[in-house]
C-alpha positions in Angstrom: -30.5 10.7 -4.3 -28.8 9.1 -1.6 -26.4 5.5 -2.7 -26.6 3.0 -0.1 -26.0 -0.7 0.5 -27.6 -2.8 3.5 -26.6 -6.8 4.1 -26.1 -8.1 7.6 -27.0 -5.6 9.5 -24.7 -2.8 7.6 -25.9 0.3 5.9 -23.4 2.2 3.7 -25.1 5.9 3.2 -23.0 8.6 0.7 -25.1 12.2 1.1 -25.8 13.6 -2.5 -25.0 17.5 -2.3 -21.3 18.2 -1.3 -19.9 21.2 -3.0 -17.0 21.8 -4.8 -14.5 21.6 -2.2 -11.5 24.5 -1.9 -8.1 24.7 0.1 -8.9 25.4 3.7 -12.9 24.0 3.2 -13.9 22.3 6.7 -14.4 18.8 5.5 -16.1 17.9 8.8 -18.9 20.7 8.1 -19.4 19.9 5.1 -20.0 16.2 6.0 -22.1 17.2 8.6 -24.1 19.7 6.6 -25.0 16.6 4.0 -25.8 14.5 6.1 -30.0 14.1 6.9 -29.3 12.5 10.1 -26.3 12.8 12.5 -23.5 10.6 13.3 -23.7 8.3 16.4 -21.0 6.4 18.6 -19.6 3.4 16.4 -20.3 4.8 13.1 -17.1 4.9 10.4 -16.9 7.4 7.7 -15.2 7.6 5.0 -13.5 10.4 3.2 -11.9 10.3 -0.4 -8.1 11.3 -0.4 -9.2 13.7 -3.6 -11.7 15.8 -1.0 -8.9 15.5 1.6 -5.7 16.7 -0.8 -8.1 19.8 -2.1 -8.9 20.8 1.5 -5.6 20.9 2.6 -4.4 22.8 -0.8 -2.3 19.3 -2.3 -4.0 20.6 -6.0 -0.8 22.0 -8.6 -0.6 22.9 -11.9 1.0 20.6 -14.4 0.7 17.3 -15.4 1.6 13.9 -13.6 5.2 13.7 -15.3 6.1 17.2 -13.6 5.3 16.2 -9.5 6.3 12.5 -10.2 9.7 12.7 -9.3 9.0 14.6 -6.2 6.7 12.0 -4.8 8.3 8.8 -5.3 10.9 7.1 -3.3 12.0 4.4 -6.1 10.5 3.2 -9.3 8.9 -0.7 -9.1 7.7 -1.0 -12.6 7.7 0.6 -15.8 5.3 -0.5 -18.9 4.8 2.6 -21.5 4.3 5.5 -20.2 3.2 3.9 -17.3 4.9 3.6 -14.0 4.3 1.5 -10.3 6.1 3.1 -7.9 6.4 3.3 -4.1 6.0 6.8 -3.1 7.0 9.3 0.0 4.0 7.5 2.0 5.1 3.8 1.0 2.2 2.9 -1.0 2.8 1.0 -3.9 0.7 2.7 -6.9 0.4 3.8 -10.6 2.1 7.3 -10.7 2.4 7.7 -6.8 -1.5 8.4 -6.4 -1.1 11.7 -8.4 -4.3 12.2 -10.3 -6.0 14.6 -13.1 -9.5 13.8 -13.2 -12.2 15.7 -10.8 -9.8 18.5 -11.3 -9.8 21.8 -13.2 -8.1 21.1 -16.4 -4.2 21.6 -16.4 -4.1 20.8 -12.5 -3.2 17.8 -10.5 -4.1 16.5 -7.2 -1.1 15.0 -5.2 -2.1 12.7 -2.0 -2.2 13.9 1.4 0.9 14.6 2.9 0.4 12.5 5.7 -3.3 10.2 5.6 -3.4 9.0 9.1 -2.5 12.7 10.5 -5.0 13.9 8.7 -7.5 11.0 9.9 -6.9 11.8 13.1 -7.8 15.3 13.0 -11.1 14.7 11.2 -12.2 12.1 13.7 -11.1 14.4 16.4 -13.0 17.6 15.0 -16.2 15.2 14.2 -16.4 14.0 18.0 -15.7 17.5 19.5 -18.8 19.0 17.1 -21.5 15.8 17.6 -20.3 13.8 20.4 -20.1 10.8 18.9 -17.0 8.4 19.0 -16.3 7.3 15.1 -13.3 5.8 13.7 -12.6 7.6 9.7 -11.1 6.3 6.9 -9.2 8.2 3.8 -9.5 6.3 0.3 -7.9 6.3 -2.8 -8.3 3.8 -5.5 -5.2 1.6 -6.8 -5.2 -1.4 -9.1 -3.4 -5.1 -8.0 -1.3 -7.6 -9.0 -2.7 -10.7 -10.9 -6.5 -8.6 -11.7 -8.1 -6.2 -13.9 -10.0 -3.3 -12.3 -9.2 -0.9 -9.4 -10.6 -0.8 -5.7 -10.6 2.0 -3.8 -8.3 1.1 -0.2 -7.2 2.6 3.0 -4.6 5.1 2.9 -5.1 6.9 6.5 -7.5 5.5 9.4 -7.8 6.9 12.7 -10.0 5.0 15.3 -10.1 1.7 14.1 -9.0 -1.6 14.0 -7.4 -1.8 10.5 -7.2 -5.7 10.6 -9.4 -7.9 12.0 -7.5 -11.1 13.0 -9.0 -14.5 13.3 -5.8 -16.0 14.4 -6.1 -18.6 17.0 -10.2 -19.3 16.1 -11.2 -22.3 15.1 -13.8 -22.9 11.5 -17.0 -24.3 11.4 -15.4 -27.5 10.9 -12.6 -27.3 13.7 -9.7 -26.4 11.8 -7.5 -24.1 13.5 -6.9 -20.5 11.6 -3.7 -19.4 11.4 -3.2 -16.8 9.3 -6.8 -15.4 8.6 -6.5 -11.6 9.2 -9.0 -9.5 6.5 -7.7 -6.0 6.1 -11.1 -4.7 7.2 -10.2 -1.1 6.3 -9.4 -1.7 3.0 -12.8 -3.7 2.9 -14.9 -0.5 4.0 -13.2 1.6 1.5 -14.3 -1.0 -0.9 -17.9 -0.8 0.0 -18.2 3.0 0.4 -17.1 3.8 -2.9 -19.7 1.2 -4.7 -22.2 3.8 -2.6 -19.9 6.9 -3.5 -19.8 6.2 -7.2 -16.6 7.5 -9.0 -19.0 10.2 -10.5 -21.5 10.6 -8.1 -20.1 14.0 -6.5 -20.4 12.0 -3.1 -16.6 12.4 -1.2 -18.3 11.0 2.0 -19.7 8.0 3.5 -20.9 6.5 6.4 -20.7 3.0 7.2 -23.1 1.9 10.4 -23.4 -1.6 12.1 -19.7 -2.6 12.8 -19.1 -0.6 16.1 -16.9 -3.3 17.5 -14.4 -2.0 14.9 -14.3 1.6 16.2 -11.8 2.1 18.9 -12.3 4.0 22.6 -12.6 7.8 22.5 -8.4 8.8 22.7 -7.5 5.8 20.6 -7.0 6.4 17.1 -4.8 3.0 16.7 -2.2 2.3 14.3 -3.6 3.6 11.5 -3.8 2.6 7.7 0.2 3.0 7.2 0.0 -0.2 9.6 -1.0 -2.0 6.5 2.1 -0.9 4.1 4.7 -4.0 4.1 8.0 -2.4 4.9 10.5 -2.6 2.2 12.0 -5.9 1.3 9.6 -8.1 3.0 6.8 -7.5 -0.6 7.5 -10.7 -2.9 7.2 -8.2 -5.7 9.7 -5.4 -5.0 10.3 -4.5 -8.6 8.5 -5.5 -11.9 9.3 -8.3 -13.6 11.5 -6.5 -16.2 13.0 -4.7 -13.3 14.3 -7.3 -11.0 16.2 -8.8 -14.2 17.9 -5.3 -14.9 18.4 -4.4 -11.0 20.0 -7.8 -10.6 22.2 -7.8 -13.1 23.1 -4.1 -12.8 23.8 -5.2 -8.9 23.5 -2.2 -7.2 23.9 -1.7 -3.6 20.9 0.6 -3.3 18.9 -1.8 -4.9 19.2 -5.2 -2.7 16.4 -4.0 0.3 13.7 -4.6 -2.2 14.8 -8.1 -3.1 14.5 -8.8 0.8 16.2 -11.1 3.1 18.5 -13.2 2.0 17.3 -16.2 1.0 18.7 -19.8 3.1 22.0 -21.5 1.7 19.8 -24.3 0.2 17.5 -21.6 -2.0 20.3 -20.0 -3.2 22.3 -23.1 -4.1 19.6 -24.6 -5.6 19.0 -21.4 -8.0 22.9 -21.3 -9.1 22.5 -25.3 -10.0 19.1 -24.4 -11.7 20.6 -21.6 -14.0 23.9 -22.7 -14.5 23.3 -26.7 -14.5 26.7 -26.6 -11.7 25.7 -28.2 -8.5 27.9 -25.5 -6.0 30.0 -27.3 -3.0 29.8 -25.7 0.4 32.9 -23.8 1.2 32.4 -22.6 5.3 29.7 -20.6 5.7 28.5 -20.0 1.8 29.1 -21.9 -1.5 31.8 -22.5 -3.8 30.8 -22.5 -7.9 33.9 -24.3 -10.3 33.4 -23.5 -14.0 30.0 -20.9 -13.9 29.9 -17.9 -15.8 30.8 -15.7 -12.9 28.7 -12.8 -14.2 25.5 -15.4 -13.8 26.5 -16.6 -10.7 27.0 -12.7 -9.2 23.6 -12.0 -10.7 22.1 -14.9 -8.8 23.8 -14.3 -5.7 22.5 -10.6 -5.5 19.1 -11.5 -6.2 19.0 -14.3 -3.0 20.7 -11.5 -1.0 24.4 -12.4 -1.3 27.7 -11.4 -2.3 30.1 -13.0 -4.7 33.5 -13.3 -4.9 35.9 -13.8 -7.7 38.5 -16.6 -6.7 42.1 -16.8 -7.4 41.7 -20.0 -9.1 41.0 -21.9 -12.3 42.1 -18.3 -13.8 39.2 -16.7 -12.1 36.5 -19.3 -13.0 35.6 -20.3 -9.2 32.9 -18.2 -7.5 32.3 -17.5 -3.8 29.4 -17.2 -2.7 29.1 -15.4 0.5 26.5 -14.5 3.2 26.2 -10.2 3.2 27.3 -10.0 6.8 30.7 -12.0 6.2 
């Protein structure tokens, strides 16, 4: 049986009969050996990171706990025994990616060491075998903020425009868009894997009937790490337990994921908020008389400034300064 999904003139075809597949497999044969017709020019297919990590011998024994350490670059959040965290490839997920199911027991499967690299390489091998320019895209699945449920996104794209902006357009009823730009990578990966099925045995996809997404021959574009916000500019840089503990514990190391500093009227408004002490301007920050000082540091690290203890009222007065002064 073959899973598919058609709507507007796009088909979505996962092959049933994919083997088990071993370090040093040729993922690109084995697509092509499922497959009951061929690939042409504009088709997009899409590759499970799990197939891709076992092909390129990312499987370990052990458990999650034991390669956890070794794969992320800071923890975000922390409920149980479960953790968020940003890992070696900047993606924000539960555990780093690392997974234990579709796995021999007592083995784990780490994420590619680099998705887009190995994108690239796919795409290339496919077009050098068939003769047809595709773009490929590399999945894994990952919950989100403020839902229940997983999706499966991009985590490496080669040949493709990984957002589709609409900036500039105008709707159906003339207003202008602005902002519009769908992440149209992360929306294939979405629609392969209801086609894949999460037990299906089906690794690969093909999506046909969006060439204008596929990129010229020698163009394998930006790639899905395009997509990853760079640190500091995510509203949610840590939990919400976290930022409470990272702010208060104030370390240096931990300001970038708090981001920019926020404008002189933000952060004065905050301290007057908390604190019930309207601050006075005093140059180029703010001066706080009679705040607990350890509240007002707290505060002044979280909006990306610096506090300073004055000589005054027996240490009561607290300066609050811009990072670069």
């Amino acid at each position: 049986m073959t899973g598919s999904m058609d709507g507007r003139g796009i088909t979505v075809t996962a092959p049933d009969g994919v083997p088990e597949v071993r370090k040093g497999d040729d993922l690109a044969a084995l697509l092509l050996d499922a497959l009951d017709s061929g690939l042409v020019d504009g088709d997009i297919v899409v590759v499970t990171s799990k197939v891709v990590s076992k092909a390129e011998g990312q499987v370990r024994e052990g458990i999650r706990d034991d390669a956890l350490p070794g794969e992320t670059t800071r923890v975000v959040a922390r409920r149980g025994p479960t953790q968020i965290v940003r890992s070696r490839l900047g993606l924000t997920m539960a555990a780093a990616g690392i997974d234990a199911s579709n796995v021999e027991a007592g083995h784990i499967v780490l994420l590619p060491l680099d998705p887009d690299a190995s994108a690239r390489a796919l795409r290339a091998t496919l077009r050098d075998r068939t003769g047809a320019n595709v773009g490929v895209i590399i999945t894994d699945t990952a919950g989100r903020a403020w839902r229940d449920g997983q999706t499966d996104i991009a985590i490496g794209a080669a040949g493709l425009e990984v957002l589709e902006s609409f900036a500039g357009q105008v709707d159906a009823y003339g207003n202008d868009l602005v902002v519009t730009a769908p992440a149209v990578v992360d929306e294939i990966a979405s629609a392969a894997e209801i086609s894949q099925g999460k037990l299906g045995a089906r690794p690969f996809a093909v999506l046909r009937g969006r060439p204008d997404l596929v990129r010229e021959p020698g163009d394998d574009g930006p790639g899905a790490s395009a997509l990853i916000r760079p640190e500091g500019s995510d509203f949610f840089g840590f939990g919400a337990r976290e930022a409470v503990v990272r702010a208060l514990k104030g370390a240096t190391e931990d300001q970038a994921p708090f981001g920019a500093p926020a404008s002189v009227e933000e952060l004065s408004a905050a301290v007057a908020e908390v604190t019930g002490t309207a601050p006075v301007a005093h140059g180029d920050g703010l001066r706080v008389d009679g705040a607990d000082p350890a509240v007002v540091a707290t505060l002044a690290f979280a909006h990306g400034w610096r506090c300073e203890r004055a000589k005054i009222n027996h240490g009561a007065t607290s300066l609050l300064l811009p990072l670069t002064t």
